[in-house]
C-alpha positions as CSV (number, residue, x, y, z in Angstrom):
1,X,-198.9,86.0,22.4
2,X,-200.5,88.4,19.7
3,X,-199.6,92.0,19.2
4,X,-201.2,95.2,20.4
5,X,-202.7,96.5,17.1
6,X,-202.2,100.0,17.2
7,X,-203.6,102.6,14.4
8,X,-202.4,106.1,14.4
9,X,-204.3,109.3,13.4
10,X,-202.7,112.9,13.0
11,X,-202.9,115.3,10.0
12,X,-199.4,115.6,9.9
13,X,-197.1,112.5,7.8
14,X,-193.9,113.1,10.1
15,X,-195.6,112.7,13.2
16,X,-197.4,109.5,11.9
17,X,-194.1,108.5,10.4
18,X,-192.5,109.4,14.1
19,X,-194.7,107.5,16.2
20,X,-195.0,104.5,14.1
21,X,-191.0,104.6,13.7
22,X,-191.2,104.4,17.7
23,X,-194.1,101.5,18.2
24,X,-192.2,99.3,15.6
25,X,-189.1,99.2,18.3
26,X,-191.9,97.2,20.3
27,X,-191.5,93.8,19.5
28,X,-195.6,93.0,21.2
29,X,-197.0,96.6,19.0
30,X,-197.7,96.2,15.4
31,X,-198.7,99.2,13.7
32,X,-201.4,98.0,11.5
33,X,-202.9,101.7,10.1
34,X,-202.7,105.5,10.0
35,X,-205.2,107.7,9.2
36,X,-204.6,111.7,8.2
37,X,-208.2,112.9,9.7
38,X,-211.3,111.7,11.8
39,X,-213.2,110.5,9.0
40,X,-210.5,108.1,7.8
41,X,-209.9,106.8,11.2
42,X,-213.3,106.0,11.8
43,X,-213.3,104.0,8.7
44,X,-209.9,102.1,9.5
45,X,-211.3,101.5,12.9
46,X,-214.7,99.7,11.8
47,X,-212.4,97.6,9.7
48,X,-209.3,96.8,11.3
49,X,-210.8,96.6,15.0
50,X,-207.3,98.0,16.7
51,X,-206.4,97.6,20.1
52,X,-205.4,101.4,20.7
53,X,-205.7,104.6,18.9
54,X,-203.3,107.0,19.5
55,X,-205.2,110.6,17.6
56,X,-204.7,113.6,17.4
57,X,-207.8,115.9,18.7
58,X,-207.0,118.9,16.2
59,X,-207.4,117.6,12.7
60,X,-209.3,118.8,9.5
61,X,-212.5,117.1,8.2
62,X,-213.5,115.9,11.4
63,X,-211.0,116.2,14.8
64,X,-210.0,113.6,17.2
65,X,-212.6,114.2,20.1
66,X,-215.5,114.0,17.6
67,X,-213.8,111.1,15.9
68,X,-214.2,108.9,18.3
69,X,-217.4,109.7,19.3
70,X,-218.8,108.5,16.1
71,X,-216.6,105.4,17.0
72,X,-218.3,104.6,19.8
73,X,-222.2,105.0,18.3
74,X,-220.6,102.7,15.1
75,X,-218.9,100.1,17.5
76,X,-220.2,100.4,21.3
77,X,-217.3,97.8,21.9
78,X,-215.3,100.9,20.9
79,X,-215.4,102.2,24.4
80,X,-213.8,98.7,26.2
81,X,-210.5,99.4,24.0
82,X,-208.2,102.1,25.3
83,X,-207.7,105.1,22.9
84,X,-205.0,108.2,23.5
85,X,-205.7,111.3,21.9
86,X,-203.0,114.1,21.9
87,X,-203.0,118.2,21.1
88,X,-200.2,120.3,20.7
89,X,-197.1,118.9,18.4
């Protein structure tokens, strides 16, 4: 069975780092990005096609919320993958 590719977007390295730390103690989640901003996750996104993005909504450059509203008009199939977006570390 293949793993759930995950890519993780926050502004801030220790939460990355802390979050990735706790999806690779998942044996069926493989990290397989992070991005610091919207703009980068966008691009990792059309690239890397994750299964889940787990983003934070506050971050410079371009947040979360808007983020992924960009993902969606680059990739409709975008919206059929779950994403989690987060506020408030």
């Amino acid at each position: 069975m293949s793993k759930i590719k995950v890519l993780i977007a926050d502004d801030h390295v220790l939460v990355r780092e802390g979050i990735a730390a706790f999806l690779k103690t998942c044996d069926d989640i493989e990290v397989v990005a992070e991005a610091s901003d919207g703009i980068e996750a966008i691009e990792k996104t059309g690239r890397l096609h994750p299964d889940v993005v787990v983003m934070d909504i506050n971050m410079p450059r371009l947040g979360g919320y808007e983020a992924t509203i960009e993902m969606k008009k680059i990739n409709p199939d975008t919206g059929k993958r779950p994403h989690c977006s987060f506020k408030g570390h």
